[in-house]
N, C-alpha and C positions, 0 to 999 in steps of 0.2 A: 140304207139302214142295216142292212143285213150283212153288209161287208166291215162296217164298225164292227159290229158283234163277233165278227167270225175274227177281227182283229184283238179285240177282248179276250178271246178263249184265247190264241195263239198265246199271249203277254200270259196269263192266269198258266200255262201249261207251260210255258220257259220258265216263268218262276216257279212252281213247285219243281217240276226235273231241276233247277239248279238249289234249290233250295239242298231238294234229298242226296245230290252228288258231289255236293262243296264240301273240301279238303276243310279241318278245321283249324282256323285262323288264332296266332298267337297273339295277336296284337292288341295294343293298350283298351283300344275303343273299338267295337263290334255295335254297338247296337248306337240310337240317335233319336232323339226327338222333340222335334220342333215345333213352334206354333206361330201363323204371322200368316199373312194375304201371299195366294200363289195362284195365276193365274186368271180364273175367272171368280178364284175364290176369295172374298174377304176375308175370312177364319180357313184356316187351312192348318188340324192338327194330322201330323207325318210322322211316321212309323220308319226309322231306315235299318235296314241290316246286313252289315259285311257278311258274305259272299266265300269271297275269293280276296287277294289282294288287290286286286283293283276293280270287283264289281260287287253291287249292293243291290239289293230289290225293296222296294219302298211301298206300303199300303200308307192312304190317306182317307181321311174325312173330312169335309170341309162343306161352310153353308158363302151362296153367291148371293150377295144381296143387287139385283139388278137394279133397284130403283135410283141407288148410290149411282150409279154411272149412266141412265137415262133420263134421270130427275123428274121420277116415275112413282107411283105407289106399288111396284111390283114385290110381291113378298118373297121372302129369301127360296133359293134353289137349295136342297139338299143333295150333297154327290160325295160317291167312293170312286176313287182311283188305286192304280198299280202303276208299280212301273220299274225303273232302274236304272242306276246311273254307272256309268266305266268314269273310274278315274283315271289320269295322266300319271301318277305319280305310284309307283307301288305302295301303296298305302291307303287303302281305304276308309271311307268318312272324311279324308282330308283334302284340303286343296283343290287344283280345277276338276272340273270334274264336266261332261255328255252326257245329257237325261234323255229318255222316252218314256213317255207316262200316257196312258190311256184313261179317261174319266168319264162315267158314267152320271148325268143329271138328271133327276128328276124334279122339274119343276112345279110349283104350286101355281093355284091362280088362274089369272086368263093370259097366261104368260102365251105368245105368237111367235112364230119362228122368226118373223121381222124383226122382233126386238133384238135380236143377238144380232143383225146389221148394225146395230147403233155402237159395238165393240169393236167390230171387223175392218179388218180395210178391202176385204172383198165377199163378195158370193152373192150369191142370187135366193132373193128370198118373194120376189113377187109372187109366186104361185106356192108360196108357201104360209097363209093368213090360218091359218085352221090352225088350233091349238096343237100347245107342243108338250105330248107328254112325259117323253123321254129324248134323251137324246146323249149322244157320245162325242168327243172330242179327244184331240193327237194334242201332246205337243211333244218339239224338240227342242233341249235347252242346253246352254251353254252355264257352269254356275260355280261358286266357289263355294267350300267351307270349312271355317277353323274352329277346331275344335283347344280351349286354353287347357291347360294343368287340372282346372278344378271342374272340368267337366262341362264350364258355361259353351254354348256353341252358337253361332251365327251362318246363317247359309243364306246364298243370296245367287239370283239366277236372270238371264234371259231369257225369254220363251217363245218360239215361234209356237204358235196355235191353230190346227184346221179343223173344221166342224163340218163334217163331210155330208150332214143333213144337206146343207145348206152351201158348199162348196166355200165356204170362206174361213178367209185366212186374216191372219193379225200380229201382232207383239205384243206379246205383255210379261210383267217379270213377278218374283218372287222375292221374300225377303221374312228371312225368320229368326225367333231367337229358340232356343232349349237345352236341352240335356245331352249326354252321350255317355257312356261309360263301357 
C-alpha cells in the first residue's frame, strides 16, 4: 500500500514541476473536458490540459458503481485521479495519444478486496476478506481523441489496469463525450 502512495506523490510532483515549467502553448485547444465510463469508473468527469505540445496532465473525478458489474448491491466507490497523456502527433488533445493515470478509491459499504477479483483477470485476493477502505490503482492506456471545429470532443481509450493491493491486473477501456476550447 505504501508503494501506491509513494507512486501517487511521484505523479502529483511531475505534474506540478511540469505544470509550473511548460513553455506556453499557441494552439487552438489547451484545455478539455469530458464525461463517460473510464475504467473502473462509470461516471468519469476529466479535466485535461495541454502541457507542452505533445503532453497534457489530467485530474478526474469519478463514482464506480460495483454492483453494475458484480450483480451485487454494492454502493458506488467515490475516486480522484491524476495523470497524463504523451501524444504521437505534435499536437496536443488530439489524435493517438499514451496515458498513465494513478486513482485513488475510496469505497463505501462492506465493500472486500475480493470483490475487485470479480473485474480482474488476475491477483490474489484470498487473504485479503477484511474490508477495503482505501485503495489505489495504475493504469496504462493506449487512446484516441478528436476534438471537431465547434469544440464537441470524444475520447476513447484502452486500459490496462493493476491494483497493486491485490496484485491484479485487467482490461478495461474508456469512452467519453465534452468540451475543449
Amino acid at each position: 500500500m505504501r508503494e501506491s502512495r509513494k507512486l501517487i506523490l511521484a505523479v502529483i510532483l511531475c505534474s506540478v514541476f511540469l505544470l509550473l515549467n511548460a513553455p506556453q502553448r499557441t494552439l487552438a485547444f489547451n484545455h478539455s473536458f469530458t464525461l463517460g465510463p473510464s475504467g473502473l469508473q462509470i461516471l468519469n468527469l476529466e479535466y485535461e490540459k495541454a502541457v507542452t505540445d505533445q503532453l497534457t496532465l489530467n485530474v478526474d473525478y469519478g463514482l464506480s458503481y460495483m454492483g453494475i458489474v458484480t450483480f451485487s448491491n454494492e454502493p458506488e466507490w467515490p475516486s480522484f485521479g491524476m495523470g497524463m497523456n504523451w501524444y504521437f502527433k505534435k499536437q496536443a488533445l488530439e489524435g493517438a495519444y499514451l496515458g498513465l493515470h494513478v486513482t485513488h478509491v475510496k469505497p463505501k459499504g462492506d465493500t472486500v478486496y475480493e470483490d475487485l477479483i470479480d473485474v480482474l483477470v488476475g491477483g490474489d485476493a484470498d487473504d485479503k476478506d477484511e474490508p477495503c477502505d482505501t485503495f489505489e490503482y495504475v493504469t496504462v492506456g493506449l487512446g484516441y481523441k478528436k476534438i471537431f471545429e465547434s469544440g464537441f470532443t470524444f475520447d476513447s481509450a484502452i486500459q490496462a489496469i493493476y491494483i497493486p493491493e491485490i496484485k491484479g491486473t485487467g482490461v478495461l477501456g474508456k469512452l467519453a463525450l465534452g468540451y475543449s476550447w
